[in-house]
C-alpha positions as CSV (number, residue, x, y, z in Angstrom):
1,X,-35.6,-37.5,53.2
2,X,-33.1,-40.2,52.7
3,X,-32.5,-42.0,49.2
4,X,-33.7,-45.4,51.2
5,X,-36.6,-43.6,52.0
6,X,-37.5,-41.8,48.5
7,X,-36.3,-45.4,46.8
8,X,-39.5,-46.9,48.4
9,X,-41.9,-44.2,48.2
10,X,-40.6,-44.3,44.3
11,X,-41.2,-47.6,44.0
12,X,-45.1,-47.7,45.4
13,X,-46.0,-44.9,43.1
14,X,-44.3,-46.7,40.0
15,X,-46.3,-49.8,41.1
16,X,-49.3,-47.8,41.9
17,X,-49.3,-46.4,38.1
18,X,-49.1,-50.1,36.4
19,X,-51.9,-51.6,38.7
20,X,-53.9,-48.1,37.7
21,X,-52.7,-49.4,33.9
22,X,-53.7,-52.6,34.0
23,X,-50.4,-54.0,33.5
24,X,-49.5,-55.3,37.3
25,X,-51.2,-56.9,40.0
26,X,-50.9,-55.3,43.2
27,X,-48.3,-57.1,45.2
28,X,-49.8,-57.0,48.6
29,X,-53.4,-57.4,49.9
30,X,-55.3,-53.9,50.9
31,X,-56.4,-54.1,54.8
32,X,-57.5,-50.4,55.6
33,X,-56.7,-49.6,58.9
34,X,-60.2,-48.5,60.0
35,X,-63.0,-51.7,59.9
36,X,-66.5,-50.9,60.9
37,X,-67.2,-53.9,62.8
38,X,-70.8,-52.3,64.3
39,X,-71.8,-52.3,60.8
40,X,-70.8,-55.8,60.0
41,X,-72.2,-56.9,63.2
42,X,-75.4,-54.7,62.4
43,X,-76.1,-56.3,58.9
44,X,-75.6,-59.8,60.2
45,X,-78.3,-59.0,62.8
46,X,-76.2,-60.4,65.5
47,X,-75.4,-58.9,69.1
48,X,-72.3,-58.5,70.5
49,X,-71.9,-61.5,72.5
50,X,-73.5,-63.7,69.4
51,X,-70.9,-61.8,67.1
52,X,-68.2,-63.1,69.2
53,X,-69.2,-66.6,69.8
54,X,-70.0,-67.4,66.4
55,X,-66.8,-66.0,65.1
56,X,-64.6,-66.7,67.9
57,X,-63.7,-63.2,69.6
58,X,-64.2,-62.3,73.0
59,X,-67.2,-60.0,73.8
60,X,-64.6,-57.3,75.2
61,X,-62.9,-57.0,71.8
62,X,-65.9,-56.3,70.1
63,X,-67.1,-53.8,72.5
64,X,-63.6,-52.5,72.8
65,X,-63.9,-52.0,68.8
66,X,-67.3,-50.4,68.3
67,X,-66.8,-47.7,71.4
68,X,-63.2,-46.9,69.9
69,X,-61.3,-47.8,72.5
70,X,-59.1,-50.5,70.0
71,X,-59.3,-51.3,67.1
72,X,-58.9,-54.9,65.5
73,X,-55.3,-55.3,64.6
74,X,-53.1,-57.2,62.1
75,X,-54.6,-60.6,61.1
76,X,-58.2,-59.8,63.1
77,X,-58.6,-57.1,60.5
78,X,-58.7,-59.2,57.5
79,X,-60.7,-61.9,59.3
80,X,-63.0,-58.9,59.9
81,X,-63.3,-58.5,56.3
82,X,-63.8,-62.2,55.2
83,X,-66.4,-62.3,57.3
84,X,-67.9,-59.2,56.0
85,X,-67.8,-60.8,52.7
86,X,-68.8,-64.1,53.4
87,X,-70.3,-64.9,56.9
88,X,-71.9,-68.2,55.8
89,X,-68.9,-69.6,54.6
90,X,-67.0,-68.5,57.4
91,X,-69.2,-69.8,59.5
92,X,-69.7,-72.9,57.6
93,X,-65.5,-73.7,58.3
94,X,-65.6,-73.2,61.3
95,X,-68.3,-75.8,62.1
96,X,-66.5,-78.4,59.9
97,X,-63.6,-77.4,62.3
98,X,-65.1,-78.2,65.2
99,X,-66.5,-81.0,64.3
100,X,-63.8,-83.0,62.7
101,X,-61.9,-82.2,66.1
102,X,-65.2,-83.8,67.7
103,X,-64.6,-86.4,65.5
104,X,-61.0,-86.4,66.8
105,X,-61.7,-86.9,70.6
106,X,-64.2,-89.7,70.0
107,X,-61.8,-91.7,68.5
C-alpha cells in the first residue's frame, strides 16, 4: 500500500475515533450505497408509477431499482432518503415549485 494511500485510510480512522468521542462532527454526509426504495415506496402506500410522478422519477427507474437491475446513484440516493424522512415536505416543495413557475408563465 502506498503512503498516499495509508495517509488517507489514517486519516478516516483518526476522524472516525473523534466523531465516536464526541469531539468532531463528521465531515461528510453518510449515503449508503444500498437504498430500499420498495420499502419507501411500500410505507408511502404508493405504486410505482404514483412513486414516480409525485417525486419526479421515471417509472423505469423505479422498476429498474426494486428488481435490481440499478440502483439510484449519486444525488438520487440522497433524495431517496429525504424523502424517506419526510415525504410531505418533499412533496409540499415541490408543489410550491410548480406553482410559482405557474405563476411565472401567467404573467
Amino acid at each position: 500500500m502506498g503512503t498516499k494511500a495509508f495517509k488517507k485510510i489514517e486519516a478516516g480512522l483518526t476522524e472516525a475515533l473523534e466523531i465516536a468521542r464526541g469531539r468532531a462532527k463528521p465531515a461528510r454526509l453518510y449515503i449508503p450505497a444500498e437504498i430500499d426504495v420498495k420499502a419507501i415506496r411500500t410505507k408511502l402506500a404508493l405504486s410505482q408509477s404514483d412513486f414516480a410522478a409525485y417525486f419526479g422519477f421515471t417509472a423505469t427507474q423505479i422498476k429498474d431499482w426494486e428488481q435490481g437491475r440499478s440502483r439510484p446513484l449519486g444525488g438520487n440516493r440522497a433524495y431517496l432518503m429525504i424523502i424517506n424522512r419526510d415525504p410531505e415536505g418533499v412533496r409540499a416543495i415541490l408543489h410550491a415549485i410548480m406553482e410559482s413557475r405557474k405563476g411565472r408563465r401567467a404573467a
